[in-house]
C-alpha positions in Angstrom: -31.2 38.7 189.9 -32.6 37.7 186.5 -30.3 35.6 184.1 -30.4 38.0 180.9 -27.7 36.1 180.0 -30.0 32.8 179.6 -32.8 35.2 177.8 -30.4 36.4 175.6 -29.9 33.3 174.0 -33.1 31.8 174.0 -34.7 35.2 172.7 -32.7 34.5 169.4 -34.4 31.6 168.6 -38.0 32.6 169.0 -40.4 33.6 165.9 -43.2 35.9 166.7 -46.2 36.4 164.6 -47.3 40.5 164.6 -50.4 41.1 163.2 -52.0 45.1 163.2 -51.7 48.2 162.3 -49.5 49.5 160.2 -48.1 53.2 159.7 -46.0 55.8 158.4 -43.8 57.7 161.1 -42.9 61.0 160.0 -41.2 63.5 162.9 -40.2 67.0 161.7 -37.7 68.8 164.1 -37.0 72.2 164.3 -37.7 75.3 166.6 -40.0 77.3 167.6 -39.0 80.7 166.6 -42.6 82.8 166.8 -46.6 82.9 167.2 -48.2 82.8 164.1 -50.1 86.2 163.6 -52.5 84.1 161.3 -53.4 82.2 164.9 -52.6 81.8 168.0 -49.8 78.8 167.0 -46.3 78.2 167.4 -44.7 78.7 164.3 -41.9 76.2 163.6 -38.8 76.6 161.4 -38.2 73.4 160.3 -34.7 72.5 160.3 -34.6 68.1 159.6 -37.1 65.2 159.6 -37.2 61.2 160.2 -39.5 58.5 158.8 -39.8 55.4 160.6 -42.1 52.0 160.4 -44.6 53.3 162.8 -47.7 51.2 164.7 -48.1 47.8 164.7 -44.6 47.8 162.0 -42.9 49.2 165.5 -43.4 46.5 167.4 -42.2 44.0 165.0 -38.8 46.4 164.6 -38.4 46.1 168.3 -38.9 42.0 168.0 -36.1 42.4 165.4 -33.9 44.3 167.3 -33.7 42.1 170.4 -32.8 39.6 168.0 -35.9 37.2 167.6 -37.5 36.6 164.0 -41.0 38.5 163.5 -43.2 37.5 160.9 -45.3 40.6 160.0 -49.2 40.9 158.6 -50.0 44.4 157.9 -52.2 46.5 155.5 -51.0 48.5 153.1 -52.5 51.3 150.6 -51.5 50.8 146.8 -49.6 54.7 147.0 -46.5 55.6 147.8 -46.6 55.9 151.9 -47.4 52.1 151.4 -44.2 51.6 149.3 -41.8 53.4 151.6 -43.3 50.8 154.3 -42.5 48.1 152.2 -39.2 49.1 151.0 -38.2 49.5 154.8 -39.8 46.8 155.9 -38.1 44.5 153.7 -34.4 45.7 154.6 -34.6 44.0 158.1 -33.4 40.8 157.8 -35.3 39.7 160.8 -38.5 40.8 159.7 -40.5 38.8 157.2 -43.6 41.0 155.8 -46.3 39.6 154.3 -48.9 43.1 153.7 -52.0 42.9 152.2 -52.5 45.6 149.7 -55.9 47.3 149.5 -56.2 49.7 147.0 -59.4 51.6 148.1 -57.8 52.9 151.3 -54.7 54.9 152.2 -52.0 53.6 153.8 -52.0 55.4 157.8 -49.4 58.2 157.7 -49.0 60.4 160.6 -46.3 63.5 160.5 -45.2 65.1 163.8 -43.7 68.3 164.3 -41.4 68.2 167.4 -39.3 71.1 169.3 -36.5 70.4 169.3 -35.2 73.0 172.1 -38.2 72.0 174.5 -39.1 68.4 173.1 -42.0 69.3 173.1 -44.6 68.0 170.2 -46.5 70.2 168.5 -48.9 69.4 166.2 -49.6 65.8 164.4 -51.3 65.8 161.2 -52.9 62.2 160.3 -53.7 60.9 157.0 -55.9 57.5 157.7 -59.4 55.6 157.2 -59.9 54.2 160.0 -62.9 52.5 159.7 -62.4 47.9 159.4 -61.6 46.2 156.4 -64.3 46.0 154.1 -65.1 42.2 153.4 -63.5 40.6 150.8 -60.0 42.6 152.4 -60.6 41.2 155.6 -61.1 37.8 153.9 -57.8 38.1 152.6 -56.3 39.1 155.7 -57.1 36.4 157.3 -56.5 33.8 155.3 -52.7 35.1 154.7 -52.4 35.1 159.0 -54.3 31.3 159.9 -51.2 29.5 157.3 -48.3 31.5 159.5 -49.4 30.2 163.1 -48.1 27.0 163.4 -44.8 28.8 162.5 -44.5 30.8 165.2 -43.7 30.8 169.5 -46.2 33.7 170.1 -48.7 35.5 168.6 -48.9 39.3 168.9 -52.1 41.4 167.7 -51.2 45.0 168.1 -54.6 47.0 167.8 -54.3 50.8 166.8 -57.8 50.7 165.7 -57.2 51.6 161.7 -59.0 48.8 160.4 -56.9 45.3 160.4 -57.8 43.4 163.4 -61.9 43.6 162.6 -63.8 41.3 164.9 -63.8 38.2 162.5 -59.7 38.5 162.2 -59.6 38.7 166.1 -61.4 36.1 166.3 -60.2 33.6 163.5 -56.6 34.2 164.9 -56.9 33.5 168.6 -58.7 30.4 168.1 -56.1 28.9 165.5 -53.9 30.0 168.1 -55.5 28.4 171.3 -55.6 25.1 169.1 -52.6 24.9 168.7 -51.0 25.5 172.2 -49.8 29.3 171.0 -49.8 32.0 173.6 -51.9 34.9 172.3 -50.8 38.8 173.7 -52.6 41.5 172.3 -52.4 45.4 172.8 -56.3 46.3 172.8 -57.8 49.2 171.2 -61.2 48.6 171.6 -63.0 49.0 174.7 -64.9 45.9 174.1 -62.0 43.7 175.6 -64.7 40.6 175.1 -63.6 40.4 171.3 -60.1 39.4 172.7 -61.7 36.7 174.4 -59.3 33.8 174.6 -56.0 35.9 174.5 -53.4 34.9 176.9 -52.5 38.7 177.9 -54.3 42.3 177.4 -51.7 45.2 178.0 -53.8 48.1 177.9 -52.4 51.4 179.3 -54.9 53.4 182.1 -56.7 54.9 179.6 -57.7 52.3 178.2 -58.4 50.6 180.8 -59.9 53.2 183.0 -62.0 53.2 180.0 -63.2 49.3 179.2 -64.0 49.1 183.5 -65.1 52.9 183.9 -62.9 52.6 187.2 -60.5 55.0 188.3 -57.7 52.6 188.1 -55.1 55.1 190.0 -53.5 52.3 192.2 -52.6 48.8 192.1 -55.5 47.5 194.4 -58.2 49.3 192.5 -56.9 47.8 189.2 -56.6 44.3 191.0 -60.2 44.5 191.5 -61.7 46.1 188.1 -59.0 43.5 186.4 -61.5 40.4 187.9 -64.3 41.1 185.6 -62.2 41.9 182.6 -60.3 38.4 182.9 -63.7 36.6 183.2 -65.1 38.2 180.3 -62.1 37.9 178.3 -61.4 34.7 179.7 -57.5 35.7 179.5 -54.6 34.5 181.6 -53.4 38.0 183.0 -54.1 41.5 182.2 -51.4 44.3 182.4 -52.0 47.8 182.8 -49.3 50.3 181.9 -49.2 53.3 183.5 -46.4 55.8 182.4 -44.1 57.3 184.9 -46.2 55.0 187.7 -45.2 51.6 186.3 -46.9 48.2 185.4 -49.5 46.4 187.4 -49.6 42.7 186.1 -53.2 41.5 187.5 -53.0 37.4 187.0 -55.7 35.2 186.9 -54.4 32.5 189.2 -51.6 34.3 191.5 -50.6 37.4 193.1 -50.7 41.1 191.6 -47.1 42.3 190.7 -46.4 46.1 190.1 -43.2 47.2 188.7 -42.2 51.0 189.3 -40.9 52.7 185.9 -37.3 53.0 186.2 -36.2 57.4 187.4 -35.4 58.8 183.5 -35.1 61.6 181.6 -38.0 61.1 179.0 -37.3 62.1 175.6 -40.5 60.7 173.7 -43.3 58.8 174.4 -43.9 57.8 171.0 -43.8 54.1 170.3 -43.0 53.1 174.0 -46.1 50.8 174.3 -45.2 49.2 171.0 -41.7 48.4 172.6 -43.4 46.9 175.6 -45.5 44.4 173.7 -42.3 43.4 171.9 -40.2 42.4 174.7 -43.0 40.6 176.6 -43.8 38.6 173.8 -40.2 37.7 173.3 -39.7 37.1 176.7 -42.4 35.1 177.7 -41.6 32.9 174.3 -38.4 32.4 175.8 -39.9 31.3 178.8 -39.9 34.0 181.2 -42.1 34.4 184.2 -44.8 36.9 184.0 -42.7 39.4 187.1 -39.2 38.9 185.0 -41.3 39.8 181.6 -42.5 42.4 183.0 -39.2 44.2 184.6 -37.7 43.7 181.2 -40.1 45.5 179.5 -40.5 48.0 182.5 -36.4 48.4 181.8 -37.2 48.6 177.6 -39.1 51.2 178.1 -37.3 53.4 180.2 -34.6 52.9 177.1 -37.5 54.0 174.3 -38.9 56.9 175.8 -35.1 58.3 175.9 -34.9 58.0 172.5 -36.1 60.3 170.0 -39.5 59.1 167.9 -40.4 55.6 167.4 -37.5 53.8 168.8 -36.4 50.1 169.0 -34.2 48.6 171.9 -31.4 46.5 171.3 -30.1 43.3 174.3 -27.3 45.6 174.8 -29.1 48.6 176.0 -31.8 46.6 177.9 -29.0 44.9 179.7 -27.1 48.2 180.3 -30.7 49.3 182.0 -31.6 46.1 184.0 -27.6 45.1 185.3 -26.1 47.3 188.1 -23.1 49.5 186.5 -20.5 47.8 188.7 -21.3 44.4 187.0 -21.5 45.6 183.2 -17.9 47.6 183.3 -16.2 45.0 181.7 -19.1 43.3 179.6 -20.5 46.8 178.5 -17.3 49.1 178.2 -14.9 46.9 176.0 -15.7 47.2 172.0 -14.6 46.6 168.5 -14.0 48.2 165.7 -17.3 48.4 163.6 -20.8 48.5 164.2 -20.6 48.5 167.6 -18.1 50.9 168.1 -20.4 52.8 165.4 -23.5 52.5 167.4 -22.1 53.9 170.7 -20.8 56.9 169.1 -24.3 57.4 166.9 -25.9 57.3 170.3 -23.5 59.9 172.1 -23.7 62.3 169.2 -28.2 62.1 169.4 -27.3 63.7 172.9 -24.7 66.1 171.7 -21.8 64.6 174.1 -18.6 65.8 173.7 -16.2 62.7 173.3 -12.7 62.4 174.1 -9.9 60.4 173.3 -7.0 59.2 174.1 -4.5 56.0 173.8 -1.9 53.9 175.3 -0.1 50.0 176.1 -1.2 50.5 180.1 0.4 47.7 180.7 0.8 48.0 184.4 -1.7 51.0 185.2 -0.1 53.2 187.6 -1.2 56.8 189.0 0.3 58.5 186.0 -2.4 56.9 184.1 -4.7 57.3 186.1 -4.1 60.9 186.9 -4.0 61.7 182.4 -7.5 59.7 182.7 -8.8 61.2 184.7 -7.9 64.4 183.6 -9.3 63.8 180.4 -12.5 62.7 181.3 -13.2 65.9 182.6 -12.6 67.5 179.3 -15.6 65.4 178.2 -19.0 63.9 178.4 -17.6 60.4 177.3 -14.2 59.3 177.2 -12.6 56.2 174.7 -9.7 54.7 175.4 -7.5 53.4 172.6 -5.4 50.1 173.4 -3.0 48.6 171.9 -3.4 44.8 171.5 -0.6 42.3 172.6 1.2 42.4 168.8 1.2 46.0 168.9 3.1 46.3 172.0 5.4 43.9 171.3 6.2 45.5 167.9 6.5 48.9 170.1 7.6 47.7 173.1 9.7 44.3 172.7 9.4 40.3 172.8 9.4 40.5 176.9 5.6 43.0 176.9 3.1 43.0 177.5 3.0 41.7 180.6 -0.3 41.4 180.5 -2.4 40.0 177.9 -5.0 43.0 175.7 -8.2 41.6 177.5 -6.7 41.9 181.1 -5.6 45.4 180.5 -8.9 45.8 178.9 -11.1 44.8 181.6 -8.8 46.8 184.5 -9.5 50.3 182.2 -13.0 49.4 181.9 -13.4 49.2 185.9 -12.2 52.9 185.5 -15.0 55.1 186.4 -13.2 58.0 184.2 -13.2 55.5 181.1 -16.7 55.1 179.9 -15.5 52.9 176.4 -12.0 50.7 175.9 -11.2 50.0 172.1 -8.1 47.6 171.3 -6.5 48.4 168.2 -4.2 46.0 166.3 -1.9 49.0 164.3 1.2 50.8 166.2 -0.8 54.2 166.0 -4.2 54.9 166.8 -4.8 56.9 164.3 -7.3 54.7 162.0 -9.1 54.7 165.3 -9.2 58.9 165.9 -10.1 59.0 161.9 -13.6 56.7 162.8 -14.2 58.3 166.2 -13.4 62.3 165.0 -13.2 62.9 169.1 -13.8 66.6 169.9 -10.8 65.8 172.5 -7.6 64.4 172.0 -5.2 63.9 175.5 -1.8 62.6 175.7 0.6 63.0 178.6 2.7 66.1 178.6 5.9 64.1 177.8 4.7 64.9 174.4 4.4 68.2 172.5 1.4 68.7 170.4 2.6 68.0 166.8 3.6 65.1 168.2 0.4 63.6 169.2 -0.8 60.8 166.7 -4.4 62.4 164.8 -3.9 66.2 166.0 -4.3 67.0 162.7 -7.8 65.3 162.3 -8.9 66.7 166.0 -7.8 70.2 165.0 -9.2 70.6 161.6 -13.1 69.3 162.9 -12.5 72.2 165.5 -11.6 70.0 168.2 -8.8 70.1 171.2 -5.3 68.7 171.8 -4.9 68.5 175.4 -2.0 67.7 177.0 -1.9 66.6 180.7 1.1 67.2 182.8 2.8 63.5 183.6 3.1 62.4 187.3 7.0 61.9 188.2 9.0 58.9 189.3 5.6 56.6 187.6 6.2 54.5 184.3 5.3 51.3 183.5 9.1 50.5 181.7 11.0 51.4 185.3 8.0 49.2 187.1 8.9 46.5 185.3 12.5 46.5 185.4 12.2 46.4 189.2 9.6 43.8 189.3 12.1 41.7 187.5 15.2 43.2 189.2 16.8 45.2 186.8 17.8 49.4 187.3 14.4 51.1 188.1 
């Protein structure tokens, strides 16, 4: 199995050098509620929208978010799509921009209009020039990316084909690179993969590929043997070709062909899923992984993107969620604090509309009254929080002689629960800070208690949420347990 654990930490110490396209990502969400009688066109009613850092500024999020440094070269329009780049880009900490104004072109802007209902997109509308860099810009360009090289692990050209990576930039870069020992991956636009010449890795997706060889490419074998020319005439080390729902053929030039399959999921949007994969490659092989471990973990990446909605990053968490069997993360994965990551879990149920539960306890010594109130009010739910109470809060509650066992024990033995999909320790007697930051749409306590009793019914019930109460199992609690385990009355 691969050590993620050992990429983990070395991914946080590699800088990567982005250099491309950069654009504006506008989605607009809402549904489709008629045909226009103007034209035969779906009218939407638009209901919200999202901007993101689109293009080559995607990739460099997604470098971000897996925790490595990016250093960013982009070009930018003197207007105001250009400033709302720049604002954005500069409120990532691990993302230092350096764009290149140019004030006789417009900065790329592209606004979608996406269905929500069937997720389905339904028009784009671009604002662009896409035609290279005119001299003195592309002077500039270049001169601002040759100074950052020795700085970085690996450099990354993502190509969108709106004038930044010209043929002169291209080349300037990779040979600065190649001199000094710096591998080179690029995400070709061109067809012409003989201006990349000298880059370590292509990653072109079938299209694009199918394209540059005018080959079929529809299997591994037949993109082994297109792949030979390319490599020769691009004089690269590997070429990858990505292929949606049918994987990632990795053709090297010394070596055997690896394909990945694409992992079974429920695709959301394709947008920005190729940016992802660049990102994670780059990182990866900078933290020296092999070409087949690179490529599972961006094979895993992207089955994490394209679940998402728009141009989405990836953080280590998810991508190890998606690479580790389930069984193996329950502990890791399940067990949270307070804060941002408790925050991010329940930002991610609530994209998907989950209904989440809660409910709270010492389970000290889990027994099948527990288990049977869990499991209960799991199925009241799409995801289910625990609450805990740490090791000062029981003793407070409970005495100097409990808990028996120690918060991180009692942690790990709810996590391996399959009815508990997230175990939060809190340090207070009652949970109820915790209910006021989760606002569960459930709320389950045994039936020992009555419902004004339950701790944060009056939060649950006044979002429109439930107070369940679950009917206790007799002759089971953890008090009489321990008093025979220690040979007192039961």
């Amino acid at each position: 199995m691969f050590d993620f654990e050992s990429f983990h930490r070395e991914m946080a110490g590699q800088t990567i050098l982005c250099v491309g396209d950069l654009m504006l990502d506008e989605f607009v969400y809402g549904e489709v509620s008629r045909i226009s009688p103007e034209a035969p066109a779906p009218v939407i009613a638009a209901r919200r929208s999202e901007t993101n850092v689109g293009g080559a500024g995607n990739v460099a999020r997604n470098i971000a978010s897996l925790g490595a440094k990016c250093i960013f070269v982009g070009l930018i329009g003197e207007d105001a799509a250009g400033a709302e780049l720049e604002a954005a880009l500069s409120r990532e900490p691990q993302i230092e921009s350096v764009l290149v104004a140019d004030a006789a072109r417009p900065t790329t802007r592209k606004v979608r209009f996406v269905s929500e209902h069937f997720r389905t997109h339904m028009l784009r509308a671009d604002w662009e020039m896409a035609h290279p860099a005119a001299g003195e810009t592309e002077q500039r360009l270049i001169d601002t990316i040759l100074p950052l090289i020795p700085r970085t692990d690996v450099v990354l050209l993502s190509d969108y084909a709106k004038g930044v990576l010209t043929a002169r930039v291209i080349r300037n870069v990779i040979d600065t690179a190649r001199k000094l020992g710096k591998a080179v991956i690029v995400d070709p636009k061109s067809a012409n993969f003989a201006i990349y010449r000298g880059a370590t890795l292509l990653t072109p997706n079938r299209k694009e590929f199918s394209e540059a060889t005018r080959s079929r490419a529809d299997t591994s074998e037949s993109i082994a043997l297109a792949a030979q020319d390319v490599m020769q005439l691009a004089d690269c080390e590997a070429l990858l070709v990505t292929q949606s729902e049918q994987g990632m053929t990795l053709v090297p030039r010394k070596g055997e062909v690896v394909h990945v399959p694409a992992y079974p999921v429920r695709v959301r949007d394709v947008s920005g899923a190729g940016d992802t994969v660049a990102a994670v490659l780059a990182v990866a092989r900078g933290a020296g992984a092999g070409w087949e471990d690179a490529l599972r973990l961006a094979s895993a990446a992207a089955a994490v993107a394209v679940g998402k909605k728009g141009t989405a990053t990836v953080t280590p968490a998810e991508l190890r969620r998606q690479i580790l069997p389930h069984a193996y993360l329950a502990a890791e994965e399940k067990i949270v604090a307070r804060g941002k990551a408790l925050e991010a879990r329940l930002a991610d149920w609530r994209r998907q509309d989950l209904r989440i539960g809660f409910t709270n306890g010492c389970f000290d010594i889990l027994h099948p009254g527990h288990v049977k109130v869990l499991t209960a009010a799991r199925g009241a739910c799409d995801r289910l929080i625990v609450g805990l109470n740490s090791d000062a809060s029981v003793k407070r509650l409970k005495g100097e002689t409990r808990p028996v066992q120690a918060e991180r024990a009692r942690a790990e033995v709810l996590a391996a629960l399959e009815a508990v999909d997230l175990v939060v320790i809190f340090q207070e007697d009652t949970p109820l800070q915790l209910i006021e930051q989760i606002r569960p749409s459930v709320l389950v306590k045994g039936g020992d208690y009555k419902r004004e009793q339950v701790v944060g019914h009056e939060i649950v019930e006044a979002d429109g949420g439930q107070v369940m109460l679950v009917d206790v199992l007799a002759g089971f609690s953890t008090t009489s347990l321990v008093d025979r385990a220690r040979g007192g009355k039961a």
